[in-house]
C-alpha positions in Angstrom: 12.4 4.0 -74.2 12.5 4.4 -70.5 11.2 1.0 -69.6 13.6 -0.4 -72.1 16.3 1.2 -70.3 15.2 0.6 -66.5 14.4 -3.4 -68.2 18.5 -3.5 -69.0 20.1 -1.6 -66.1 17.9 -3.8 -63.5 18.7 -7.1 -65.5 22.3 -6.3 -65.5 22.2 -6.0 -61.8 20.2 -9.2 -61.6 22.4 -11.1 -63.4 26.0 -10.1 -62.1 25.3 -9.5 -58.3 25.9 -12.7 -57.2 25.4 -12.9 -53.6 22.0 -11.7 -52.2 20.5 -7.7 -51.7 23.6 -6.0 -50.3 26.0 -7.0 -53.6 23.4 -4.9 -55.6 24.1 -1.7 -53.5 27.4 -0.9 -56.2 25.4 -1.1 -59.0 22.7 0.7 -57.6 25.5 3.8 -56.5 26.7 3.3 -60.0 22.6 4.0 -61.0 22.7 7.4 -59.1 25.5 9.1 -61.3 24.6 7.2 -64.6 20.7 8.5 -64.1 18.3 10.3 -62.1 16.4 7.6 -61.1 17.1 8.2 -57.5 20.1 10.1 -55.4 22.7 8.8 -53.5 20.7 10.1 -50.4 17.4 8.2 -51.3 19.7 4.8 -51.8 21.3 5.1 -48.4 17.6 5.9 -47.0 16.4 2.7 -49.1 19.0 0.9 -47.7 18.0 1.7 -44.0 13.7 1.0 -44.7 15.0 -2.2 -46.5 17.3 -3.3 -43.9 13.9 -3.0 -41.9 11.3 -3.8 -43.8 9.9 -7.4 -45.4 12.0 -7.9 -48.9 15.4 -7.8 -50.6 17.5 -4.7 -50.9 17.9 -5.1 -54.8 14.1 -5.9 -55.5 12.9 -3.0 -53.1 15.0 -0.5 -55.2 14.2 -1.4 -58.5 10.8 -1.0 -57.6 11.8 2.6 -56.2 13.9 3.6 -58.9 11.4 1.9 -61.4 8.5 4.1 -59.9 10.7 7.3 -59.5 11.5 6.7 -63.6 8.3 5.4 -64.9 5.5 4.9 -62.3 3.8 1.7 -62.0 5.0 0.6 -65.3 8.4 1.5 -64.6 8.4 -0.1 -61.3 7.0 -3.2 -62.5 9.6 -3.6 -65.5 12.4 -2.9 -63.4 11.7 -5.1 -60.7 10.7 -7.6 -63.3 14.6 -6.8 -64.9 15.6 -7.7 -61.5 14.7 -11.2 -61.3 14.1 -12.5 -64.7 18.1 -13.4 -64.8 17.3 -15.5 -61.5 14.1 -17.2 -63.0 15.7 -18.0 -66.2 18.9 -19.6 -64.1 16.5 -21.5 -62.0 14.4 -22.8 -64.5 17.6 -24.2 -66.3 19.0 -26.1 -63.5 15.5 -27.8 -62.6 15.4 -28.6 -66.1 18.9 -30.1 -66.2 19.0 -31.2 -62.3 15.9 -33.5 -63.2 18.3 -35.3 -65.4 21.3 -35.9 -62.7 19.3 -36.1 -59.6 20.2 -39.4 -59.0 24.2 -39.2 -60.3 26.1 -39.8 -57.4 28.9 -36.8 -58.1 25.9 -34.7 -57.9 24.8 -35.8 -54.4 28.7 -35.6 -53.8 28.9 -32.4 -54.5 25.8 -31.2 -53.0 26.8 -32.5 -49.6 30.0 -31.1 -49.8 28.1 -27.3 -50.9 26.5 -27.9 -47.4 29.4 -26.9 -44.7 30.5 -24.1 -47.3 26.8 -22.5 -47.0 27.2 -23.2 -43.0 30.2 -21.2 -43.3 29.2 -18.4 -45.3 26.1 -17.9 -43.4 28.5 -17.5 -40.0 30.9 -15.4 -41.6 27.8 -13.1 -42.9 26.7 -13.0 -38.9 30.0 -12.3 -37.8 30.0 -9.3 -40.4 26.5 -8.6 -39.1 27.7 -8.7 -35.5 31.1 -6.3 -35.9 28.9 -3.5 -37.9 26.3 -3.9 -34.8 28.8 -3.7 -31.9 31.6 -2.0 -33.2 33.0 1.3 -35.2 35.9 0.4 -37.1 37.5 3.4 -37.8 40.5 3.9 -39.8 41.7 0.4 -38.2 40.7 1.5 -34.7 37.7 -1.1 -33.1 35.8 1.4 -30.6 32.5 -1.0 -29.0 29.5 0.5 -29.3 28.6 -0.2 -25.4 25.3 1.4 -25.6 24.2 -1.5 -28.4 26.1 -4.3 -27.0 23.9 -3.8 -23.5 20.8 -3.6 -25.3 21.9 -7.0 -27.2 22.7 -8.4 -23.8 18.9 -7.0 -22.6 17.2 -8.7 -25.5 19.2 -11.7 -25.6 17.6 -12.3 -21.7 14.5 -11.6 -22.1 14.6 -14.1 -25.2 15.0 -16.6 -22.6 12.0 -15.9 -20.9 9.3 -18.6 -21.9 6.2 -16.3 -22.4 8.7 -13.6 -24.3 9.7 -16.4 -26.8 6.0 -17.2 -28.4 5.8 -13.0 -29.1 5.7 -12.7 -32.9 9.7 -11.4 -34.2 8.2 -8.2 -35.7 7.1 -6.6 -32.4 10.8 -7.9 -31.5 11.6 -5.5 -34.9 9.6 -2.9 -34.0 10.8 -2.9 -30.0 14.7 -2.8 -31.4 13.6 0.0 -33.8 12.5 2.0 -31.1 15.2 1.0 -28.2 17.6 2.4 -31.4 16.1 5.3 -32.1 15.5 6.2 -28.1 19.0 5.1 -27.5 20.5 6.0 -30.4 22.7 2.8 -30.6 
């Protein structure tokens, strides 16, 4: 019954959290008081290892809470529950996008989609950029100098031609430890 259970949940959260990893994190929360999968501690700690780590947020926790619930079974199934919403809507609009790929309100609309996606990708940086250099609490911005100069740091040595061909996880790794030396 279990792997039933975790199966639903994860395919719930699959299929209504539009928008990528972090609009899984309510429904995840909403997990913790609903079952004992996991805690509300062991999501925020998920959280930080998948912020750092290769994967999505929502496809790393299923397969945490499925493990917690059910082992390998359970971690399978609910990671599986994850994404089967996203496979079955893909493999719909290939079908029916076969069909229209040459309609001409298609290709329309397709190149109008493009400067939305442009704009939802630099409004996801921005985001990304505030949370990095600045507290915001209760309406009062404080900078977070301390990160901004190590931004600044990395940003230069970015520019320096034999720095740019090192591989961007030892660039993960060295902003993991600058952080955690630094405590930015």
């Amino acid at each position: 019954m279990i792997y039933l259970t975790l199966f639903i949940e994860f395919f719930k959260i699959g299929l209504f959290s539009i928008g990528g990893g972090m609009a899984t994190i309510p429904f995840l929360m909403e997990l913790t008081t609903k079952y004992t999968w996991f805690t509300t501690t062991e999501l925020a700690n998920m959280i930080a290892i998948s912020e750092s780590t290769p994967g999505p947020i929502g496809i790393n926790m299923a397969t945490y809470a499925g493990f917690h619930a059910g082992s390998i079974p359970g971690a399978l199934i609910a990671t599986f529950g994850l994404v089967c919403p996203a496979l079955i809507i893909i493999i719909l609009i290939a079908k029916f996008m076969s069909n229209f790929s040459d309609n001409k309100y298609v290709k329309s609309a397709f190149y109008g989609i493009r400067p939305m996606i442009a704009a939802l990708i630099g409004y996801a940086v921005w985001q990304i950029v505030v949370i990095t250099f600045a507290d915001t609490n209760q309406g009062v911005i404080t900078l977070k100098y301390s990160a901004i100069l190590l931004g600044v740091i990395i940003f230069i040595l970015l520019q320096i031609k034999p720095l740019k061909n090192i591989h961007p996880l030892i660039w993960i790794i060295v902003g993991a430890v600058a952080g955690g030396v630094f405590r930015v």
